[in-house]
C-alpha positions as CSV (number, residue, x, y, z in Angstrom):
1,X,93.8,222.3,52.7
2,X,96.8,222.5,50.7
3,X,99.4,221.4,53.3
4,X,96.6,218.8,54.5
5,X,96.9,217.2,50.7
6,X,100.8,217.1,50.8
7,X,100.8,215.6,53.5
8,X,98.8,212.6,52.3
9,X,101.4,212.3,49.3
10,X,103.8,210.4,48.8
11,X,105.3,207.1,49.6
12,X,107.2,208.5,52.6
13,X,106.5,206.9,56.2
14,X,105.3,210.7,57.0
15,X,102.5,210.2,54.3
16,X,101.8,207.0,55.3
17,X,101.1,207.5,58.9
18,X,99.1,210.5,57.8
19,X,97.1,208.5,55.1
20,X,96.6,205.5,57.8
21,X,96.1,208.4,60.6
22,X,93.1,209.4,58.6
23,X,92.1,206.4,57.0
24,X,91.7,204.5,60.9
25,X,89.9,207.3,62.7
26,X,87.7,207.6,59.7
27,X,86.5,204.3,59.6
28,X,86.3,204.2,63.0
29,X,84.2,207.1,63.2
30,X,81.8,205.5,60.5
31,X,82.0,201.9,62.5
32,X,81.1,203.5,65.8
33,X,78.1,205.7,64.2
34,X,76.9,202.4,62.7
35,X,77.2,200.8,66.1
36,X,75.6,203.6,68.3
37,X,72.2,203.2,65.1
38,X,71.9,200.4,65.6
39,X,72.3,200.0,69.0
40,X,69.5,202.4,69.6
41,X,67.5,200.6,67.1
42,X,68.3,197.7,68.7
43,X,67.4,198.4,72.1
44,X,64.0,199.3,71.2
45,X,63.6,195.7,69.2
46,X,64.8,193.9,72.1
47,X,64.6,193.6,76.0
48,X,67.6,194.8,78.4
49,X,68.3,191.1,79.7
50,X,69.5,190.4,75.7
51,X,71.9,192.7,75.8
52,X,73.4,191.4,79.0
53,X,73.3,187.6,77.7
54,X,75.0,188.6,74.5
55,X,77.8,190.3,76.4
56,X,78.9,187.6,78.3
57,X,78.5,185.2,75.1
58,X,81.0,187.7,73.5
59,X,83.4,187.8,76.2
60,X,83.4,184.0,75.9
61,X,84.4,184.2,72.9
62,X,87.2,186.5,73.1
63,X,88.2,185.1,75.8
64,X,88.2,182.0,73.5
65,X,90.7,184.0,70.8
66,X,92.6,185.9,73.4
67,X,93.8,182.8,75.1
68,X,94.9,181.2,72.3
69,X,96.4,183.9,70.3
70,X,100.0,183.1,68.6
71,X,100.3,186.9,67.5
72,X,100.6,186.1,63.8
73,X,99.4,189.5,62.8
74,X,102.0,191.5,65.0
75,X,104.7,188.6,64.0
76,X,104.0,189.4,59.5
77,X,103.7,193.7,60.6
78,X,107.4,193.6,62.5
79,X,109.1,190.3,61.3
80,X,111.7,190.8,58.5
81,X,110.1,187.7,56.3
82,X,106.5,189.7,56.6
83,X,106.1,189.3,52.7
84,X,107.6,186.1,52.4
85,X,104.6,183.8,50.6
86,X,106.3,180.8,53.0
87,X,105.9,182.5,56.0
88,X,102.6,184.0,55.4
89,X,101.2,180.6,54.3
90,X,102.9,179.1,57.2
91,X,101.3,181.7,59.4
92,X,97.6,180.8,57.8
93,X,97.8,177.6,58.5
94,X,98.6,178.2,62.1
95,X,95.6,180.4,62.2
96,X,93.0,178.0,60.7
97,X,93.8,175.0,62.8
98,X,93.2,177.3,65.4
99,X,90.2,178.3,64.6
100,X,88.6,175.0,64.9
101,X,90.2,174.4,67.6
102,X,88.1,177.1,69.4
103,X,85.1,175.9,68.5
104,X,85.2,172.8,69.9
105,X,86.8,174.6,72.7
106,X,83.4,176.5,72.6
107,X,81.5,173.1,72.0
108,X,83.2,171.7,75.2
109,X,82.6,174.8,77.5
110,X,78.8,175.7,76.6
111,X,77.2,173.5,79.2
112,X,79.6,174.3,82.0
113,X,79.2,178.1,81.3
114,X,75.4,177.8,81.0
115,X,76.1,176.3,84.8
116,X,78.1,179.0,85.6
117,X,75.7,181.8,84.6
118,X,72.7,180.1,85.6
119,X,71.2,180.4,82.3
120,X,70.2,177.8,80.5
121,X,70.2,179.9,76.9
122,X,73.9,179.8,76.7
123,X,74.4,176.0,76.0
124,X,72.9,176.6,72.7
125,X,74.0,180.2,72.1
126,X,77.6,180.3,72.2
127,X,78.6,176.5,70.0
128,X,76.5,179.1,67.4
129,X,78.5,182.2,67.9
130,X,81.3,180.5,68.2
131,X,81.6,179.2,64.7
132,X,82.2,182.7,63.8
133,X,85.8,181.5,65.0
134,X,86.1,178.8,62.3
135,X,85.2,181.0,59.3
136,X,87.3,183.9,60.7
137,X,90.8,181.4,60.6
138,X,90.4,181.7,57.1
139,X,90.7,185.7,56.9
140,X,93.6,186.4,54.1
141,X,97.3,187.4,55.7
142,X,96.8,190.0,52.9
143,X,95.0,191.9,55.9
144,X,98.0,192.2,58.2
145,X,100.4,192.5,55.2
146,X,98.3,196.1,54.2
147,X,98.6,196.9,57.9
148,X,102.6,196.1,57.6
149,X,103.0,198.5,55.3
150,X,100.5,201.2,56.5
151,X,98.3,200.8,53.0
152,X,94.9,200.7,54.6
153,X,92.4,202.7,52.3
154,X,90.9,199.3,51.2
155,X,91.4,197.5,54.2
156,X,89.3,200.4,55.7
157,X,86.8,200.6,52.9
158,X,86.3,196.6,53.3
159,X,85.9,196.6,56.9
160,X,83.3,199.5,56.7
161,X,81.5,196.9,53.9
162,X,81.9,194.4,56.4
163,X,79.9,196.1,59.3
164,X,77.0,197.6,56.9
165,X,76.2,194.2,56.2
166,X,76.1,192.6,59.8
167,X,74.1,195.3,61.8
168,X,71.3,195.2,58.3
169,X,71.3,192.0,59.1
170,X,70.8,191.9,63.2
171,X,68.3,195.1,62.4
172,X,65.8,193.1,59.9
173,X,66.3,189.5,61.7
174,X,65.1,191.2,65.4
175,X,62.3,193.4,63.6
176,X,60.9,190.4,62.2
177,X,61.4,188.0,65.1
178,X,62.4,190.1,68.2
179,X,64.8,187.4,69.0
180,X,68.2,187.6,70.7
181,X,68.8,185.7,68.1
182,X,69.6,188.8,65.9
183,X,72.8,189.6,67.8
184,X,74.1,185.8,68.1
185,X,73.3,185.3,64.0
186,X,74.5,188.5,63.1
187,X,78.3,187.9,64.2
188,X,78.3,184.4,62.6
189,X,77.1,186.8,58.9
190,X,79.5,189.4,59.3
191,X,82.3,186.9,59.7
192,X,81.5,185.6,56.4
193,X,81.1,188.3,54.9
194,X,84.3,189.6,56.0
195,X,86.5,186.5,55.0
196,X,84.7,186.7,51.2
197,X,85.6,190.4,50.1
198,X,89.0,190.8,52.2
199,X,89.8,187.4,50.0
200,X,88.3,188.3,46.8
201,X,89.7,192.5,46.8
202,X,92.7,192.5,48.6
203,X,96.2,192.8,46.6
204,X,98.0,190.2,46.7
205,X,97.8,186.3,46.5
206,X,95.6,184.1,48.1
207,X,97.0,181.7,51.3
208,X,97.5,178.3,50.5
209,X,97.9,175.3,53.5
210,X,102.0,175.2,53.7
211,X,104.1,174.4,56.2
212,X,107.8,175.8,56.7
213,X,109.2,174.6,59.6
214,X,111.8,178.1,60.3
215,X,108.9,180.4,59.5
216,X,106.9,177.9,62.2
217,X,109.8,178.3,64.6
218,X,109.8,181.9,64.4
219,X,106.2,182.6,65.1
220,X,105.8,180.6,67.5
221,X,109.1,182.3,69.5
222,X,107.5,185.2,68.8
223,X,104.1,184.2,69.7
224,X,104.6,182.7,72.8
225,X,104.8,185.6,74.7
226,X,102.0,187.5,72.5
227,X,100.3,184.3,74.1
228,X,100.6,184.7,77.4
229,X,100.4,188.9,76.5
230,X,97.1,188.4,75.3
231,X,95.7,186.2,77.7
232,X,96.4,189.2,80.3
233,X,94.9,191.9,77.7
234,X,92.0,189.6,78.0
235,X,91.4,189.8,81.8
236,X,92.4,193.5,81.4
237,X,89.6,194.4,78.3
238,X,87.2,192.2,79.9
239,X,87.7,191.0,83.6
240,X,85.0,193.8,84.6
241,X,82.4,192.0,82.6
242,X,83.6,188.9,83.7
243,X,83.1,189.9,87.5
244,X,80.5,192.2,87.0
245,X,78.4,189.0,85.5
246,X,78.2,187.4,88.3
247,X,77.4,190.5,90.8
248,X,75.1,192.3,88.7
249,X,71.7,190.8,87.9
250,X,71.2,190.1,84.1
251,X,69.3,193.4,83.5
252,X,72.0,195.9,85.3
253,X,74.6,194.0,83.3
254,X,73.1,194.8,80.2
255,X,72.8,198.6,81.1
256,X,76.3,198.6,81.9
257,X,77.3,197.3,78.9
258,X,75.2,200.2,76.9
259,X,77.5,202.6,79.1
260,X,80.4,201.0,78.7
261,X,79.7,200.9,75.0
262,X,79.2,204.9,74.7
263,X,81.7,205.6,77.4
264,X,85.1,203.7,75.8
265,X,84.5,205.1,72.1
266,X,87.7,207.8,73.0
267,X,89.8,204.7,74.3
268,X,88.7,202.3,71.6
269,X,89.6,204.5,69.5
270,X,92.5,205.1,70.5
271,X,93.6,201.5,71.1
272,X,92.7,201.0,67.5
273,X,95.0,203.9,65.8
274,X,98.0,203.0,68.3
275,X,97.9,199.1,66.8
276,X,97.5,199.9,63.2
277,X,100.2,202.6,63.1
278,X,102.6,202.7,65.4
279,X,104.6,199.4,65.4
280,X,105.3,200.4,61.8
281,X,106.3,204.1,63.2
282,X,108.3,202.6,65.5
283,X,110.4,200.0,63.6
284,X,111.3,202.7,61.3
285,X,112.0,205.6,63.3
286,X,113.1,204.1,66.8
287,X,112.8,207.0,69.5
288,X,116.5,205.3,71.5
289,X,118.0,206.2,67.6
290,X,118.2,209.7,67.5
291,X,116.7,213.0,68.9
292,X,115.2,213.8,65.7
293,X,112.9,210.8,66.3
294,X,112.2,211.3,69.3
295,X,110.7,214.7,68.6
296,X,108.9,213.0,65.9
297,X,107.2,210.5,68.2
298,X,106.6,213.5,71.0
299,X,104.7,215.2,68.3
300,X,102.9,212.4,67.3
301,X,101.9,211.4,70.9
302,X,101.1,215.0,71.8
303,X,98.4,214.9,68.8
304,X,97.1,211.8,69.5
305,X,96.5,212.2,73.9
306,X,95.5,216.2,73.4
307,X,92.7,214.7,71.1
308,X,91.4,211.7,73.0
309,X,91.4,213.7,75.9
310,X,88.9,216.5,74.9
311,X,86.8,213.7,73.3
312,X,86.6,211.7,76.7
313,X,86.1,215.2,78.5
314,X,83.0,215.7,76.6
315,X,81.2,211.9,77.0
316,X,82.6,212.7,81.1
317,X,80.7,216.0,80.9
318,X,77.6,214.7,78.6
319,X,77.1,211.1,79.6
320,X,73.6,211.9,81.0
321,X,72.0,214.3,78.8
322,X,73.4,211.7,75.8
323,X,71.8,208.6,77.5
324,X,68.6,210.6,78.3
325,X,68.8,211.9,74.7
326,X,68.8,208.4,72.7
327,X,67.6,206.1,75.1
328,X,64.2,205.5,76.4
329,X,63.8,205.2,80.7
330,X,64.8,201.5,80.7
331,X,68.0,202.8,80.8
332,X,68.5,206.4,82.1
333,X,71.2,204.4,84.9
334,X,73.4,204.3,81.9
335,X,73.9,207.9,82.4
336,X,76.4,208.1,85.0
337,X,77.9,205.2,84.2
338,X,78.8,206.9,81.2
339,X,80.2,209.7,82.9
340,X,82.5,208.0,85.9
341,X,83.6,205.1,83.0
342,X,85.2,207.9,81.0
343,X,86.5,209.4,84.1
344,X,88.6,206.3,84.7
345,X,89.3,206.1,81.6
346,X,91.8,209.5,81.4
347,X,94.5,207.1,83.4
348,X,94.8,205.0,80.2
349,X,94.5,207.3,77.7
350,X,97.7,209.1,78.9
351,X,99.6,205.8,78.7
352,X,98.4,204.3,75.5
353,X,101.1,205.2,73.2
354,X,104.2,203.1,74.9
355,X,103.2,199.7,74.6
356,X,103.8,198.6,71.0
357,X,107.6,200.3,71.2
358,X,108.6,196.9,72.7
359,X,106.3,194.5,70.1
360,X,108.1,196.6,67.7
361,X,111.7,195.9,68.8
362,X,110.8,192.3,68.7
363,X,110.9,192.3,72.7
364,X,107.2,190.7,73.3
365,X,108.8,189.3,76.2
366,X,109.1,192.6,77.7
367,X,105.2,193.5,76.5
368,X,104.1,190.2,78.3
369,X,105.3,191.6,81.7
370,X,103.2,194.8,81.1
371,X,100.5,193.2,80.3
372,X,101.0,190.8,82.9
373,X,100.7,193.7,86.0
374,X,97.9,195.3,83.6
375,X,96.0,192.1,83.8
376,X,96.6,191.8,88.3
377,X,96.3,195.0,89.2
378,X,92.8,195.1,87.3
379,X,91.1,192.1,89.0
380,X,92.7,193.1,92.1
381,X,91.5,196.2,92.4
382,X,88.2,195.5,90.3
383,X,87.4,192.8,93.6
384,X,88.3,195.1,96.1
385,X,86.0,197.8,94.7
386,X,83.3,195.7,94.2
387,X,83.4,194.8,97.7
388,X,83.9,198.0,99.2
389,X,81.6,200.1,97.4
390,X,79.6,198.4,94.7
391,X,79.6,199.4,91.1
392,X,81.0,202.6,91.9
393,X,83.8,200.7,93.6
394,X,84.5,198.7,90.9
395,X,84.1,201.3,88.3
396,X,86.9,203.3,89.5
397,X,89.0,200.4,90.4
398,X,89.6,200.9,86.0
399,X,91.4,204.2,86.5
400,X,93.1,203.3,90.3
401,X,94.8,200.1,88.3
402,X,96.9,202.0,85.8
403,X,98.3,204.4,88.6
404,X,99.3,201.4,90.3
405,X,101.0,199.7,86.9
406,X,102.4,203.1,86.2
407,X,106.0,202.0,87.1
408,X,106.1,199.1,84.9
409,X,104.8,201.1,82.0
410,X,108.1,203.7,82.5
411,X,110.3,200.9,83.1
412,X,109.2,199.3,79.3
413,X,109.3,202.6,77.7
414,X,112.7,203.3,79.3
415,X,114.0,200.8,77.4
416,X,113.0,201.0,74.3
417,X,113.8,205.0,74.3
418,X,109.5,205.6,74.0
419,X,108.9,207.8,77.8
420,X,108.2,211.1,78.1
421,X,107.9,212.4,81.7
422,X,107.1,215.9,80.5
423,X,103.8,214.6,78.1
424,X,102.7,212.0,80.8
425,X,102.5,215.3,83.4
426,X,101.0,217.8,81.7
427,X,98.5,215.6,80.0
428,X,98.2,214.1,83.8
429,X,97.3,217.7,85.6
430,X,94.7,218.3,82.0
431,X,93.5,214.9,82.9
432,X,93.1,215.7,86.5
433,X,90.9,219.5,85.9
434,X,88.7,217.4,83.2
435,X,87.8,214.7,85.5
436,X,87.1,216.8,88.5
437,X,84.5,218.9,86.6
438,X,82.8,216.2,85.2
439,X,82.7,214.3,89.1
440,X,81.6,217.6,90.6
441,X,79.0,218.1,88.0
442,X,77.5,214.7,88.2
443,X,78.2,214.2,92.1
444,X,74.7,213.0,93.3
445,X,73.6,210.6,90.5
446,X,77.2,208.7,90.4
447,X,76.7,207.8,94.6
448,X,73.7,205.9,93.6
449,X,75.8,203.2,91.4
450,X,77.3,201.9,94.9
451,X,74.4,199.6,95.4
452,X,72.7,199.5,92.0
453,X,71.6,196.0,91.4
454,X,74.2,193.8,92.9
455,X,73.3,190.2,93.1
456,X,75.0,189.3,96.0
């Protein structure tokens, strides 16, 4: 306990990741028990098909912030003016504009997508959700400025504040009215709610409208490629629901989305503690610099993939008995979902550490092309699947992409110094043993997702 403390002192960047280390997965942890109540409250309140229709009203709407994102949170944590008031007003003001120019975006696309999906629902449903995307412009830079410099206990604290107060709120609004209305209203709440305290109890002073025309130039040279970056990360994070929208009736979709919901909580994770901490780690201790921080960043890795690992192992192992466990029989097909999505999911976890090394050298040029074959070999291979052998085609399309994107990712981390053959194969032949358990155990019940429900 006592070396645990020490390490959390201090001002040094050691302290700091430890502090942030602990600080993320914490409130994480707490965000994803909130999630997993109240999705099993939830799903007990409402009807399958809800589920389903919210999904693809939230993928719009990332979709929405994805493909217009100018990176102004990675430009303030690597730039060197990051806590310069011009160039964080500067960088507010690029972010408000855009958020109303996403909802009337969203205003725009409602009846087309309500086309798309057959459903009629959605033409009302997402110029509602989507106004979350207004109120959210408004969110303080002091957010990404905490992140710059690894101070996240109130950040964390906040956020935790922030989710208490929008799942009360879906939970008492679908008890009384057992409306999907819950889950659309719920979003728009939590948004508010978030842009209120982060404002009011972050350090620092609020954002004012300003506009500097060198601090303008340099976001948007750095944000045109977290642009186009993001645009792939999209299609990457969501192209299977995209896809699977349109070949899975509404009901299967929803199910899906329970599993994928249960099964991603190891990668999610992950994806959350790599953003928050290591562009900092790596502007400070490059890995090209020296052997000392190289060894640093081995350790670090090491920690981080050993862990993820054993906690995707047991959801690959578990994912029946868990969905049987919390769920009633409207969705027992979640259960080997759960298990072959965190079977494809070992692929990415053993990769997950070498993408911000460029963002942090500034190169988000070179991130763009990663994210570029990312975003290809997904749909490619997602299609492909799909057509060959169903949902369980598709499904392991996820973990056949990032073997086939491999290549790029060594060619990125090459340059920046960042690859480590000898991590990526041991973790590899871990990964490998975990995955063929789990696939042996759960054999017979994972052939039956080749034709579950396809709507073709």
């Amino acid at each position: 306990m006592n070396a645990i403390l020490a390490k959390l002192r201090g001002g040094s960047l050691t302290a700091r990741i430890w502090r942030s280390s602990f600080l993320t997965v914490g409130g994480f942890g707490f965000s994803q028990v909130l999630r997993l109540a109240s999705n099993l409250i939830l799903t007990r309140l409402l009807y399958p098909e809800a589920f389903g229709l919210m999904a693809l009203i939230s993928v719009f709407m990332m979709g929405l912030a994805m493909f217009s994102d100018v990176g102004v949170h990675p430009a303030i944590m690597q730039s060197k003016r990051g806590d310069d008031p011009d160039f964080l007003n500067t960088a507010w003001t690029i972010q408000v504009v855009r958020g109303f120019g996403l909802w009337l975006t969203a205003c725009a696309l409602a009846y087309p997508m309500a086309l798309i999906y057959g459903d009629s629902r959605l033409f009302l449903f997402i110029p509602v959700a989507s106004f979350s995307l207004v109120i959210a412009g408004f969110d303080p830079t002091k957010m990404a400025t905490a992140n710059r410099h690894l101070n996240l206990g109130r950040v964390t604290l906040l956020d935790m504040v922030t989710q208490v107060a929008g799942i009360a709120f879906a939970v008492v609004f679908a008890y009384i009215y057992h409306s999907i209305w819950a889950l659309v209203l719920s979003g728009i709440f939590s948004t508010l709610v978030q842009l209120v305290i982060n404002t009011r109890y972050l350090p620092g002073a609020n954002n004012r409208f300003h506009w500097e025309k060198a601090a303008a130039h340099e976001l948007i040279h750095f944000g045109k490629w977290i642009f186009l970056s993001t645009i792939a990360g999209f299609l990457i994070q969501q192209g299977d629901k995209i896809i699977l929208g349109k070949y899975l009736i509404l009901k299967n979709f929803g199910i899906y989305n329970i599993a994928f919901f249960l099964a991603s909580f190891p990668l999610m994770l992950g994806n959350m503690v790599t953003s928050k901490i290591l562009i900092p780690i790596y502007r400070e201790t490059p890995p090209k610099n020296s052997p000392a921080n190289f060894a640093k960043l081995r350790k670090m890795r090491t920690l981080v993939t050993g862990a993820l690992l054993v906690m995707v192992g047991v959801f690959a192992l578990m994912g029946s008995w868990l969905i049987d466990m919390m769920y009633d029989e409207r969705y027992a097909d979640a259960g080997p979902m759960v298990t072959l999505i965190a079977v494809m999911q070992i692929p990415h976890i053993i990769v997950l550490t070498y993408d911000q090394a460029a963002l942090a050298a500034g190169d988000s040029k070179r991130f763009f092309v990663l994210a570029a074959s990312r975003a290809f070999f997904t749909l490619a291979t997602l299609v492909i699947g799909l057509e060959i052998a169903g949902l369980l085609g598709g499904i392991v399309a996820r973990g056949a992409s990032v073997l086939l994107v491999y290549p790029v990712v060594v060619w990125l981390s090459r340059k920046t110094g960042a690859w480590d053959k000898t991590h990526d194969a041991l973790f590899a032949l871990f990964g490998l043993l975990v995955g063929a358990c789990a696939l042996w155990i759960h054999w017979e019940d994972i052939g039956l997702l080749s034709h579950m429900g396809l709507g073709l």
